[in-house]
Structure formats: C-alpha cells, structure tokens
Backbone bond lengths (Angstrom), bond angles and torsions (degrees), N, CA, C in turn:
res aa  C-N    CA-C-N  psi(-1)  N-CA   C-N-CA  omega(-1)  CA-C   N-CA-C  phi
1 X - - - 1.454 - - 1.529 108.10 -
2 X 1.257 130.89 144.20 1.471 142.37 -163.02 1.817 98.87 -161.46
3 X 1.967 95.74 101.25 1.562 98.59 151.10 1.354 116.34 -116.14
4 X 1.357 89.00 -169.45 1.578 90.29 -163.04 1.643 82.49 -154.56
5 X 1.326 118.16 126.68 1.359 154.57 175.29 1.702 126.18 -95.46
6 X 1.291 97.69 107.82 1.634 99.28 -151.95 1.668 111.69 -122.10
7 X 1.533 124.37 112.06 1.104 120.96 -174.39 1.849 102.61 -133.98
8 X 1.335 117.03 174.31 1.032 110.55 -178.01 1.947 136.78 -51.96
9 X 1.214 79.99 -46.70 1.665 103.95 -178.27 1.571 118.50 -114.72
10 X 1.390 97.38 -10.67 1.578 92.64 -179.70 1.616 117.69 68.58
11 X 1.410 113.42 36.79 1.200 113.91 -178.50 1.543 128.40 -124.59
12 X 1.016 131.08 -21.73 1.630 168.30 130.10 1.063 153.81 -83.11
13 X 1.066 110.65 -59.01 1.933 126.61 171.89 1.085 106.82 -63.07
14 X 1.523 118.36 -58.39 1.552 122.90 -153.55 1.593 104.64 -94.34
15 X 1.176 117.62 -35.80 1.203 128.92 -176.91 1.834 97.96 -70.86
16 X 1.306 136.71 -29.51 1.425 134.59 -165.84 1.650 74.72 -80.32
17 X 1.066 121.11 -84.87 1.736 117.87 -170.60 1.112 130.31 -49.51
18 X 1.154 123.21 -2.72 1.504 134.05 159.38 1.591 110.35 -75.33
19 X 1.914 114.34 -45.40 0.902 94.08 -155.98 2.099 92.63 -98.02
20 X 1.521 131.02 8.97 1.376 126.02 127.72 1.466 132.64 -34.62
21 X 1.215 104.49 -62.03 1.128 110.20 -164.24 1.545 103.08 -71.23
22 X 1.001 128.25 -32.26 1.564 128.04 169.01 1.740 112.93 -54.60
23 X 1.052 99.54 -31.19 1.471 116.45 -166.66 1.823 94.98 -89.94
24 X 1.193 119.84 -74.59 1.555 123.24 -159.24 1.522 100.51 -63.15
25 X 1.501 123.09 -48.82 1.852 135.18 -138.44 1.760 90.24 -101.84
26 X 1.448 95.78 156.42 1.572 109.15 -157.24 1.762 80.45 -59.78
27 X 1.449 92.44 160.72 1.437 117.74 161.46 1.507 138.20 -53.11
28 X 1.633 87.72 -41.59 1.776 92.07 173.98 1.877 110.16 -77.51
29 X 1.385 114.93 10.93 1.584 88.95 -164.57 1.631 83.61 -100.62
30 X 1.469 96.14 177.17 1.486 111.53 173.69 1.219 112.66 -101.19
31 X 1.484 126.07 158.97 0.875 132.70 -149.55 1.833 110.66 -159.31
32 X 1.323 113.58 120.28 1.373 99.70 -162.04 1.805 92.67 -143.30
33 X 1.547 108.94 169.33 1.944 108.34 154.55 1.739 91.68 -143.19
34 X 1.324 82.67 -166.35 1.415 103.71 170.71 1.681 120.36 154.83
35 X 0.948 113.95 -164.15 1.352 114.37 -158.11 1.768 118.21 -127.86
36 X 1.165 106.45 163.09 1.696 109.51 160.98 1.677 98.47 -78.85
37 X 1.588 121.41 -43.40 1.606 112.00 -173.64 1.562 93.12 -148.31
38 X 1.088 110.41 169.77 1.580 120.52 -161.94 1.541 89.21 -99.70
39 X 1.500 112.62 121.97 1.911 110.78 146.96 1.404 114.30 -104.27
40 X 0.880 117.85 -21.50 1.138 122.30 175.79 1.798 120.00 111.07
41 X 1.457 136.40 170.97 1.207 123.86 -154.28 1.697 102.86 -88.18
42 X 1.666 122.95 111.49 1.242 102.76 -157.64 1.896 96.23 -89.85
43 X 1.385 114.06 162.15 1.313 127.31 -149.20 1.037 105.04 -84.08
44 X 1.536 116.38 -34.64 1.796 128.76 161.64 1.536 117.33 -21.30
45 X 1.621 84.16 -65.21 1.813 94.45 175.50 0.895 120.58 -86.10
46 X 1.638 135.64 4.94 1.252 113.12 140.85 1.227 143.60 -62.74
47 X 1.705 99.78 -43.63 1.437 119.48 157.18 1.574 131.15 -44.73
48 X 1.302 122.64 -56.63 1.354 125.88 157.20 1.407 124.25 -55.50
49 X 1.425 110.04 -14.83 1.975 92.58 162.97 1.664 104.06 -107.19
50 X 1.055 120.85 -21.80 1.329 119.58 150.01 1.487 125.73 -37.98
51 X 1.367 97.91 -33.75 1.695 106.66 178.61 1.531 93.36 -77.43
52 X 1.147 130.32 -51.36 1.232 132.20 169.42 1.662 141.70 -54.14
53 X 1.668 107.32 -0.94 1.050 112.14 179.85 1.728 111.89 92.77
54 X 1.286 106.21 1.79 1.609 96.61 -159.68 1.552 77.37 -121.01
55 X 1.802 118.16 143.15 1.145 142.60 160.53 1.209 112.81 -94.81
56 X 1.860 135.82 104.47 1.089 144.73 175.45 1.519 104.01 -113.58
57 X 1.547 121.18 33.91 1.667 115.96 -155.40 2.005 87.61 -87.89
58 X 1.253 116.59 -31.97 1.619 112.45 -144.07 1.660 92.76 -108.71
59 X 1.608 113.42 33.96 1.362 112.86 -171.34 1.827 80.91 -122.90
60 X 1.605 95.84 164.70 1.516 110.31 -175.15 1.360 105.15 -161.22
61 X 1.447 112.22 157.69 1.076 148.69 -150.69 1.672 97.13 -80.01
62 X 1.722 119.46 126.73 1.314 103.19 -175.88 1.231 101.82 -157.95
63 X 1.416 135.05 151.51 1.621 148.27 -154.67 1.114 106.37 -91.30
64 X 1.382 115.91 131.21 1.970 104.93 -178.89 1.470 113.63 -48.71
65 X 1.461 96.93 132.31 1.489 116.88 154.74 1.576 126.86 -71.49
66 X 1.238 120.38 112.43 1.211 79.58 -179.34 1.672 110.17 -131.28
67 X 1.068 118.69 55.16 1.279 142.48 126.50 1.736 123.23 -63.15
68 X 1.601 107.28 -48.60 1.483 128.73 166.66 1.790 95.48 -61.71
69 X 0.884 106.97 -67.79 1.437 106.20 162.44 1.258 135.89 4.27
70 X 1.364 106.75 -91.01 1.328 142.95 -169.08 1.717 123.10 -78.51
71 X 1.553 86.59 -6.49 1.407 92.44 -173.14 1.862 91.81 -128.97
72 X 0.708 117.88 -6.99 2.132 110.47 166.15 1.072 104.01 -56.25
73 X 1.008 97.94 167.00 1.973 139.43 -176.19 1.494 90.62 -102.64
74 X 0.856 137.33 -51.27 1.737 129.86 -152.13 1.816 95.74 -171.33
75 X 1.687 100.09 112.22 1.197 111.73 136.54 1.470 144.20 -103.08
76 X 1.200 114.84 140.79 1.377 123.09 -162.52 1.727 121.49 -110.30
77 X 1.317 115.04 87.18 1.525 110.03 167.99 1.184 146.58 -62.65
78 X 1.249 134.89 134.67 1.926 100.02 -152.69 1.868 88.26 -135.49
79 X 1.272 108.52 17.79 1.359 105.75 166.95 1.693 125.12 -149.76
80 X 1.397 126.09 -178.55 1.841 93.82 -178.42 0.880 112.40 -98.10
81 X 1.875 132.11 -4.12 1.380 122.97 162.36 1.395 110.74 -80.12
82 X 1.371 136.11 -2.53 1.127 116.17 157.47 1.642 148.08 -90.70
83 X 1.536 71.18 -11.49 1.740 99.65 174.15 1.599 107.74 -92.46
84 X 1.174 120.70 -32.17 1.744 117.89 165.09 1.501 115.00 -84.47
85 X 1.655 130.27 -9.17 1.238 104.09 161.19 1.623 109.91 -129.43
86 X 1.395 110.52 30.21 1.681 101.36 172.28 1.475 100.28 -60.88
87 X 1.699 99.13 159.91 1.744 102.65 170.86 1.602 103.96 -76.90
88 X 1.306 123.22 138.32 1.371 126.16 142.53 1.261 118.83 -4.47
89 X 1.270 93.45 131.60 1.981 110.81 -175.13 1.262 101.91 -111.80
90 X 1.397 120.21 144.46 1.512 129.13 133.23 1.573 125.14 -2.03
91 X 1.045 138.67 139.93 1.360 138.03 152.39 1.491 117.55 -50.53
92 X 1.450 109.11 -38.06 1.304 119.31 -176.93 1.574 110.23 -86.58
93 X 1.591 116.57 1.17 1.681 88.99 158.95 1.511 96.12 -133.85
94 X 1.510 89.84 159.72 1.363 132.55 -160.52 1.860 105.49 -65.31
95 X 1.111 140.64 119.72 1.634 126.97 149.98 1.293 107.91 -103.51
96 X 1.779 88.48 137.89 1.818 101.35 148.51 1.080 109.41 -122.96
97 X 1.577 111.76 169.77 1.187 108.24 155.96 1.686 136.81 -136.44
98 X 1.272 124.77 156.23 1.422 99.75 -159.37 1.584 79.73 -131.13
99 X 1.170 123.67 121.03 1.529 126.98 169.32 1.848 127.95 -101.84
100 X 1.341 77.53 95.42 1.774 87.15 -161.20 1.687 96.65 -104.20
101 X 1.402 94.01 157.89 1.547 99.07 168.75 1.395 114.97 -49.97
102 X 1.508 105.15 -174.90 1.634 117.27 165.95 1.501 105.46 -109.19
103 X 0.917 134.59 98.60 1.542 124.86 171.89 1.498 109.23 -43.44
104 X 1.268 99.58 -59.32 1.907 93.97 -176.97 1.610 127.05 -45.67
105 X 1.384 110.35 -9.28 1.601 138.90 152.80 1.239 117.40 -57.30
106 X 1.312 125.82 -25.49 1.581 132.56 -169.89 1.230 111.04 -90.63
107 X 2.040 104.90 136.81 1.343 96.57 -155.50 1.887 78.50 -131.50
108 X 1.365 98.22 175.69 1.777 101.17 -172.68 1.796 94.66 133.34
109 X 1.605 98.99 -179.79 1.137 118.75 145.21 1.973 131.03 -27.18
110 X 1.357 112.46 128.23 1.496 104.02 164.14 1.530 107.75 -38.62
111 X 1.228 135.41 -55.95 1.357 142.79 161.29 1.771 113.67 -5.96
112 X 1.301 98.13 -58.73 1.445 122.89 -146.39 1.590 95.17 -85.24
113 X 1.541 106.44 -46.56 1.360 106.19 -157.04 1.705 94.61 -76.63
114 X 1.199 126.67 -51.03 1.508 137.48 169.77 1.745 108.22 -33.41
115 X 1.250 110.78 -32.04 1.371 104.19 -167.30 1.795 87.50 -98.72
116 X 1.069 140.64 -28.91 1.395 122.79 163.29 1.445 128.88 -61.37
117 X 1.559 110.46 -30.71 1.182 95.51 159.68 1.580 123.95 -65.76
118 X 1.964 107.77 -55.84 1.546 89.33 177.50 1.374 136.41 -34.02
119 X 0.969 101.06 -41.74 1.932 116.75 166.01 1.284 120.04 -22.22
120 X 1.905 97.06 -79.44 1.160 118.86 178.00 2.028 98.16 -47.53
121 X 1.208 116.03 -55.26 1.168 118.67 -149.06 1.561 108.81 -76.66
122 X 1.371 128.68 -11.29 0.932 132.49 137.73 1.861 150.52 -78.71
123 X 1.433 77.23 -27.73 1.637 95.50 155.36 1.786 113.32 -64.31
124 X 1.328 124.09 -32.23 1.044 123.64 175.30 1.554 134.38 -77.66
125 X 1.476 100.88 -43.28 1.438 126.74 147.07 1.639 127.28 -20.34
126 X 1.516 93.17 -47.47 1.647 121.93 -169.43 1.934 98.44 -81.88
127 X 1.300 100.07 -49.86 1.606 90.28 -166.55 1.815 96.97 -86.10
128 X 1.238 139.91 -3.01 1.527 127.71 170.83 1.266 86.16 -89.49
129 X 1.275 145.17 -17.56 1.431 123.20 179.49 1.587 112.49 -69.07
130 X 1.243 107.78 -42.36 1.559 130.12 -176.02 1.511 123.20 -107.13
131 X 1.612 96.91 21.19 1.436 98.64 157.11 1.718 125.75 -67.18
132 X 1.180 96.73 144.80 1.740 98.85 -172.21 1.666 87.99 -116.70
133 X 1.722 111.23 96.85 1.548 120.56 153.70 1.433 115.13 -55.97
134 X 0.947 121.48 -26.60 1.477 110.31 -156.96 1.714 105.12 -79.78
C-alpha cells in the first residue's frame, strides 16, 4: 500500500499525517506528503507530535511528486487548495478528502495558537486511525 498525503505547503497537515501514519499503519506500506508549494516543516508541528511521542523533526517540506503520485493506492487531501489543485490521478488511485483548517492560520495568544495545532493534531490522529485503505 503507498499514500501520499497532500496539503498546501507541506508544513502541518500533511506532515502531522505522514508522521501518524508511519507510526499507526503496517510497516511495510509507504508513506509519503507533500504539497502544492513548499513552506517548509513548521516547528509547531513538530512540537505537538513530539508532545505525542512521535518524532517528525528530520522530515521536510516537498513538492508533489508525481511519479509518487501516479503510482499510490490512496491519496489523501487534507485541505481545499489541495484538493482543487492536485494534478489528476489515475483511475487506479483512490482520493479522499479531509478538509481541515491550517493551524499555522491561527492567530491569538502562544496559548491559543498551540491549542490549534493540538486540535488539528488530534483531529488528524483520529482520521489515520479510521482510515479505511481498502
């Protein structure tokens, strides 16, 4: 099995479920994200899966493949610019989509912004748990 995890910038969303799905989903599958444009890996979400036990520090921000692409089992969009401008897929792979905020959008208190990511980062948690590969 080979997904591929797709958010705008590749900085949060996709990268929190990348670094789940490494963690929850059998070992042998592959496991990828990426972006419409690279921002780079924001530190928030490192920290919040760090809070979680999960190390996403040595992962980075990267431009769709789409060779990686074209050859998954299931891609996954987790925002609406990524789901309105991914390139065209195969017949043979699967989309969902999960349209979640951007945490890195969240404005307030350090307080505030930390608790949008957990959010996000548990909201995400929840749907790689209850992903349906099949």
């Amino acid at each position: 099995m080979q997904i591929y995890f797709l958010c705008t910038g590749n900085a949060c969303r996709s990268q929190i479920a990348e670094g789940f799905a490494k963690e929850l989903l059998p070992p042998d599958w592959l496991i990828a994200s990426a972006g419409i444009e690279t921002h780079g890996l924001n530190p928030n979400a490192v920290a919040v899966m760090a809070e979680d036990g999960i190390d996403i520090s040595a992962q980075r921000s990267k431009l769709i493949d789409l060779d990686y692409l074209n050859t998954s089992d299931l891609v996954v969009t987790l925002c609406g610019d990524a789901n309105d401008n991914c390139p065209i897929t195969p017949k043979h792979v699967r989309r969902i989509h999960w349209n979640l905020t951007d945490p890195a959008q969240a404005t307030g208190s350090d307080v505030e912004i930390h608790q949008a990511f957990v959010d996000t980062r548990d909201t995400i948690e929840s749907l790689v748990q209850n992903l349906n590969v099949k």
